[in-house]
C-alpha positions in Angstrom: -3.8 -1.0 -1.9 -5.6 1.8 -0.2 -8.9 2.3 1.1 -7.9 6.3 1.7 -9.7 8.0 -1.2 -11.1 11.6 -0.6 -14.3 11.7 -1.1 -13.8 14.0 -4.1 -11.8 11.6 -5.6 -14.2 8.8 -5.3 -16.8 10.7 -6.6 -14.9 11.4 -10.0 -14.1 7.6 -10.0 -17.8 7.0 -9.8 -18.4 9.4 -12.7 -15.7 7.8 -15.0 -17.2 4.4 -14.2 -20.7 5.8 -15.1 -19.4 7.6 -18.5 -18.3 3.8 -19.4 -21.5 2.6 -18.5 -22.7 5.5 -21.1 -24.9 7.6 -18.8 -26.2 10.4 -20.3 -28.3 13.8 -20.1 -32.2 12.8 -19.2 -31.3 9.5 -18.3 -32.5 7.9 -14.7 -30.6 6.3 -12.4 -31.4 4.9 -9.1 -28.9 3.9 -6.1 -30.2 0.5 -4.3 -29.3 0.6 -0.8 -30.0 -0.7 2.3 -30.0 0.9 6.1 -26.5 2.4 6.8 -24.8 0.3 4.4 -22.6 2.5 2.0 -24.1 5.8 1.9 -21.0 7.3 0.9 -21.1 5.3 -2.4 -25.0 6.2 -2.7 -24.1 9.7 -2.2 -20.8 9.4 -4.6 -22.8 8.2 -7.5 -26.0 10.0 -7.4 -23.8 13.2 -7.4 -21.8 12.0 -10.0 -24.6 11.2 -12.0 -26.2 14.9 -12.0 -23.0 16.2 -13.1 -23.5 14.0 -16.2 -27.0 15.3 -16.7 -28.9 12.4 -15.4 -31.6 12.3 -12.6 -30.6 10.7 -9.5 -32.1 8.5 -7.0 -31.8 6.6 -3.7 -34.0 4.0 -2.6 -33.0 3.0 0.4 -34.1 -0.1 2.1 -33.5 -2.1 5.3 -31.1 -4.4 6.2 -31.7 -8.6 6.0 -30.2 -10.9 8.0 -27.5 -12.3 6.2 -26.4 -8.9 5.8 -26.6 -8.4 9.7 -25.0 -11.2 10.3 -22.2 -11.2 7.6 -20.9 -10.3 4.6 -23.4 -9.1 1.6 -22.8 -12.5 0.1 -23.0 -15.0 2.9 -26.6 -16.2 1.2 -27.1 -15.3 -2.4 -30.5 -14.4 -3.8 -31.4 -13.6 -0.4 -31.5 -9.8 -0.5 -33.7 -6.6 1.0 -36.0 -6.4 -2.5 -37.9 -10.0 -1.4 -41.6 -9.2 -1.3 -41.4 -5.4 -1.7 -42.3 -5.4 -5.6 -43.5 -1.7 -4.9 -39.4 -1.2 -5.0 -38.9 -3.4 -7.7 -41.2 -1.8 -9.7 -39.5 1.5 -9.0 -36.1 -0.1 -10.2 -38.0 -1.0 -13.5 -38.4 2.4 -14.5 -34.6 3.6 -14.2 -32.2 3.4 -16.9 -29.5 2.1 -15.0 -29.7 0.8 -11.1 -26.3 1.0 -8.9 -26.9 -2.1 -6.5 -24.9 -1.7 -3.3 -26.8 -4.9 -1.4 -25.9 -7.5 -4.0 -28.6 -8.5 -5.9 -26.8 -11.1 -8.3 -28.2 -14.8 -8.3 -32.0 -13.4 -7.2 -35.0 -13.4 -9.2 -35.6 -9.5 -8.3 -32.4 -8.8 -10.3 -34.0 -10.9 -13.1 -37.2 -9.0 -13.2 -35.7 -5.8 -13.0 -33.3 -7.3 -15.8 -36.0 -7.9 -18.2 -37.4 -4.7 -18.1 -34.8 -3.3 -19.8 -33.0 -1.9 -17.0 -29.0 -2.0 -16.7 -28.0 -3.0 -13.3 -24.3 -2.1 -11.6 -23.3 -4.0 -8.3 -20.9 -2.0 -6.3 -19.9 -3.6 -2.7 -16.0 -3.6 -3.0 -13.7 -1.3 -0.8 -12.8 1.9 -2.5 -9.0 0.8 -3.1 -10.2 -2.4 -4.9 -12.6 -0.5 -6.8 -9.8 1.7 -8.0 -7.3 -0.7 -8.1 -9.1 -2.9 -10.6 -10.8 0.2 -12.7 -11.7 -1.2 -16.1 -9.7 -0.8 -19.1 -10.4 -1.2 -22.9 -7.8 -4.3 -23.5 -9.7 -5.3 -20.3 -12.5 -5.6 -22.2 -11.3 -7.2 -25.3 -9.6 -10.1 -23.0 -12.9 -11.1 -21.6 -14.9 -10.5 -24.7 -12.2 -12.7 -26.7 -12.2 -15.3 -23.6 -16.4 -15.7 -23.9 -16.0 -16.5 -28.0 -12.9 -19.0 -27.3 -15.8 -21.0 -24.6 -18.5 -20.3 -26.8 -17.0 -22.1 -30.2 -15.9 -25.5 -27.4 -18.0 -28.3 -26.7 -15.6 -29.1 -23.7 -13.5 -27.9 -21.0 -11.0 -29.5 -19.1 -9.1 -28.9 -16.8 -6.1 -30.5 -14.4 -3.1 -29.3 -11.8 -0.8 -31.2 -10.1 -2.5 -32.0 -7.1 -4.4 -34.5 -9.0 -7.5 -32.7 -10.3 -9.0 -33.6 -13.8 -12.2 -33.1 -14.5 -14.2 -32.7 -17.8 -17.5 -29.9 -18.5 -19.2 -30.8 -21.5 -20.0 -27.1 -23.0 -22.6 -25.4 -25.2 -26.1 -25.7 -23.0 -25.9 -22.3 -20.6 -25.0 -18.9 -21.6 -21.2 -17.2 -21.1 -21.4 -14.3 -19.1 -18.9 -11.8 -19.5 -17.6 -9.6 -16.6 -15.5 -6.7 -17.8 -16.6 -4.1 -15.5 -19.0 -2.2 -16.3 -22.9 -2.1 -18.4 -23.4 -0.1 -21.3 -26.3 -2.5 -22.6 -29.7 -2.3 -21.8 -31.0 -5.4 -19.3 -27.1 -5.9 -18.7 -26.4 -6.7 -15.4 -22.4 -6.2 -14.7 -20.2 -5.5 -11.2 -17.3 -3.3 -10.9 -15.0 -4.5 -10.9 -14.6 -7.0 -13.3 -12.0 -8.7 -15.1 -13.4 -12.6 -15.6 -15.7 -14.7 -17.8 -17.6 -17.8 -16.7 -20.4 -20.2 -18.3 -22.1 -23.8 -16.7 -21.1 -27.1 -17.1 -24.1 -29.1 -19.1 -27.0 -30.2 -17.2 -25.2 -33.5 -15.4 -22.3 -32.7 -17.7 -20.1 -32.4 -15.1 -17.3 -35.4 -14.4 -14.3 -36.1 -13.0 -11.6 -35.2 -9.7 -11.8 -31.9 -8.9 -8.8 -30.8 -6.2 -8.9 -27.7 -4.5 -4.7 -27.6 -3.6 -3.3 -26.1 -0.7 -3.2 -21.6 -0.7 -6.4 -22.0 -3.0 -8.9 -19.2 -2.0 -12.6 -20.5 -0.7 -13.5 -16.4 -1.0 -17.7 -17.2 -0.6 -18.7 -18.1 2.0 -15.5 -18.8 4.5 -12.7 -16.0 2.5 -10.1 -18.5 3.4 -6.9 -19.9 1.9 -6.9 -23.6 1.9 -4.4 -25.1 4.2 -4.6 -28.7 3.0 -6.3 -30.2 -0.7 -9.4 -30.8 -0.9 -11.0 -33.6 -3.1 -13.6 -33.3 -4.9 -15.8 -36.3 -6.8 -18.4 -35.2 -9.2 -20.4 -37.6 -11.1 -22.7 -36.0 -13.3 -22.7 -32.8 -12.3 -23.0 -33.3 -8.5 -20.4 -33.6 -5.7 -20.7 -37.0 -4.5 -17.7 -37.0 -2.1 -15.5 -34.5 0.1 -12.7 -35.4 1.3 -9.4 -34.3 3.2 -8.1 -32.1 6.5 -9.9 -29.1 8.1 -11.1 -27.3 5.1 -12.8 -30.1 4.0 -14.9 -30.3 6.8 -15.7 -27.2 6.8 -17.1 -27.3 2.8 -19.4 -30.5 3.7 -20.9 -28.9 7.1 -21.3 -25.5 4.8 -23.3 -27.7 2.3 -25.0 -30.2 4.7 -26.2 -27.3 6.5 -28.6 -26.1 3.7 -30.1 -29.7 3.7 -30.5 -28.5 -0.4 -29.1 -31.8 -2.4 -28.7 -28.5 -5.2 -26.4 -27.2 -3.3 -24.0 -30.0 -4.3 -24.2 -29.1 -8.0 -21.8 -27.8 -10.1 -22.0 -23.7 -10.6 -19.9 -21.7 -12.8 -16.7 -22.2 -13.9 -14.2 -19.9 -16.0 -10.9 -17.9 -15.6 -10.0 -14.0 -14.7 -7.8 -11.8 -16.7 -7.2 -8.8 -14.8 -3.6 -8.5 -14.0 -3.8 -5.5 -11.9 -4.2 -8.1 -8.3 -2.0 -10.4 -6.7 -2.8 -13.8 -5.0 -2.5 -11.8 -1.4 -4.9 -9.1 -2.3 -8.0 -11.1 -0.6 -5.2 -11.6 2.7 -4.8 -7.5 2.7 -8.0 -6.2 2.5 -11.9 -6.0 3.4 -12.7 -7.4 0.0 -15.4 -9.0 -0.8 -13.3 -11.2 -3.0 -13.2 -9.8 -6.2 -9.6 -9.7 -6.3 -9.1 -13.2 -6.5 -12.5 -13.8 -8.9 -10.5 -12.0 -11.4 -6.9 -12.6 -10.8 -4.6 -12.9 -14.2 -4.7 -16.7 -14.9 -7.2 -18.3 -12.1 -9.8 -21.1 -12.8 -12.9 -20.2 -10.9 -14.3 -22.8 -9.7 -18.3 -22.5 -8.1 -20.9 -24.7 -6.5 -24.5 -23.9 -6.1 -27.1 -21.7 -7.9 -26.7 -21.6 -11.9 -29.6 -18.9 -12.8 -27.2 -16.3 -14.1 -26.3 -18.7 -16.9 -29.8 -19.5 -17.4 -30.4 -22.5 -15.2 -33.4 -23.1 -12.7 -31.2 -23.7 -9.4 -31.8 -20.8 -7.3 -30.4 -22.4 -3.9 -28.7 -20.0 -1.8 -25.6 -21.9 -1.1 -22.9 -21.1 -2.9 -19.2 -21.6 -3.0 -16.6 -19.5 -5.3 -13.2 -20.8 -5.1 -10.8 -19.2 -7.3 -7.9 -21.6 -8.2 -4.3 -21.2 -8.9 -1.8 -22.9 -11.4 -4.0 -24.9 -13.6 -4.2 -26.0 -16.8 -7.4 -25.7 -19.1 -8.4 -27.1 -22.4 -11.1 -26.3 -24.3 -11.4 -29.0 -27.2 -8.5 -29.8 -28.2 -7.0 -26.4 -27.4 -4.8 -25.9 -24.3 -5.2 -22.4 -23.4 -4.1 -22.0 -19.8 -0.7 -24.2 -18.4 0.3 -23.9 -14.9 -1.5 -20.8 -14.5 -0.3 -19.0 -17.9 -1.9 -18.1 -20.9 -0.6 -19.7 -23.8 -3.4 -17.8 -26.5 -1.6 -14.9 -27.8 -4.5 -12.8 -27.2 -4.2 -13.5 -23.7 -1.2 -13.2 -22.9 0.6 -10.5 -21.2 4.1 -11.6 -20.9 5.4 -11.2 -24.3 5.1 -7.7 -24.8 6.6 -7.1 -21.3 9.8 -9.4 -22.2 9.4 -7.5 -25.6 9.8 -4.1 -24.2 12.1 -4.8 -21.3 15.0 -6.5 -24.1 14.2 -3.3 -26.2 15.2 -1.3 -23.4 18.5 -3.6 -22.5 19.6 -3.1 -26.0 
């Protein structure tokens, strides 16, 4: 996967992401930026946006610390809008906001949200972004994923390093993450490719088992070199345990001295099958790559506000997961890291079409 696309060519990838997020003639959009950070993307889409007949716009802001000292995502919420609701205003007015400092989990995103406004985060490398472009059936996969979770009181899910653990279902929002935002007060992040709800409040129960070459992509962008256990009792971690990567989880947690920060977070499963397992190894990434991966259980600690809930703490943990198997009621619908829903699946018309083309 390369980074190496002319700028030309980004540019026209920026405007066929912006015709799917149905930007028209008269329409405002505004680029969120901050310092030097990705000015070749702020340029790429504003131009791409006057070509579709929009008005463009950068707001460029500066930098904050985690940023400085990190990656984009090392503290969520925390982000350059935080006291300057002059800018936030400004966002308000736009139609649609392209957010290259990663506004997701903060209550400026919300605001701006509830105006009406569409919002677009953008921090991916330009081969990812490519890479992992959205497609139609893309769509459909995620949409039909969020209705499967929405119609379940439960989830559950297992692998065979010894995880099983149950979320009762039905009290936070699914939030479906297909690519891009043609909906006003949609927020969305290209690329896409997964679907993820919240575990009831203290619904949470059972072993979870992060098993060896699982990905910790936020905060450490690791693979896990030996399991790590996982108690949770109501919704809260209540015991870590195992090698290095352990450790490193419970002074990551312990460091925020946030008892929120040991609650449950998200939890869903990626259908884009355009990434392998290595992709997070091989590039700059932010992550995405393994987010979204074809068959993954995403498993996340921390804040909950983007399904609805009240805990805004900044620590939060995305592990994407490999090889599980995942129940919803009494329906299994991943084993071992397969789809077994029809709808889902993406095997059978490959073995279709390769014995059509033996015969």
């Amino acid at each position: 996967m390369s980074d190496l696309l002319k700028d030309f060519e980004f540019e026209d990838l920026c405007r066929r992401e912006l015709e799917l997020c149905a930007v028209k003639p008269g329409e405002t959009v505004i680029v969120l930026s901050q310092g030097a950070d990705r000015l070749d993307y702020a340029d790429a889409f504003m131009s791409a946006a006057r070509k579709l007949g929009a008005e463009a716009y950068n707001i460029r802001l500066g930098n904050t610390s985690s940023v400085l000292n990190g990656p984009a995502t090392a503290e969520v919420g925390i982000n350059p809008l935080m006291g300057n609701q002059p800018a936030v205003d400004a966002l308000k007015q736009a139609d649609i906001v392209i957010d290259l400092v990663f506004l997701l989990w903060s209550r400026e995103q919300h605001e701006i949200q509830d105006a009406g406004t569409r919002i677009l985060t953008v921090i991916e490398p330009r081969g990812t972004l490519k890479q992992m472009f959205p497609t139609p059936d893309q769509r459909r996969r995620v949409e039909f994923s969020a209705e499967l979770i929405r119609k379940a009181k439960t989830m559950r899910i297992t692998n065979a390093a010894g995880m099983d653990v149950t979320y009762q279902l039905g009290h936070y929002k699914v939030v479906e993450q297909f690519g891009y935002t043609d909906t006003p007060g949609r927020w969305e992040a290209w690329p896409g490719g997964f679907v993820f709800t919240g575990g009831n409040p203290e619904g949470v129960d059972g072993t979870v088992v992060i098993d060896t070459g699982d990905i910790i992509v936020m905060p450490f962008r690791s693979y896990v070199d030996k399991p790590i256990t996982l108690k949770i009792e109501r919704g809260a971690i209540t015991e870590i345990s195992g090698g290095r990567d352990a450790e490193m989880l419970r002074e990551y947690l312990a460091s925020y001295n946030d008892p929120r920060a040991y609650q449950t977070s998200h939890i869903g499963w990626g259908v884009n099958e355009n990434v392998t397992w290595t992709s997070t190894a091989r590039t700059q990434s932010f992550g995405q790559e393994a987010r979204a991966f074809y068959g993954n259980v995403m498993f996340a600690i921390g804040p909950n506000t983007e399904m609805g809930g009240d805990n805004d703490t900044p620590a939060h943990v995305d592990i994407p997961m490999r090889n599980c198997s995942l129940w919803l009621d009494d329906l299994q619908v991943i084993d071992e890291g397969e789809f077994l829903i029809p709808e889902l699946d993406l095997r059978k018309p490959a073995l279709v079409k390769q014995a059509k083309m033996a015969s």
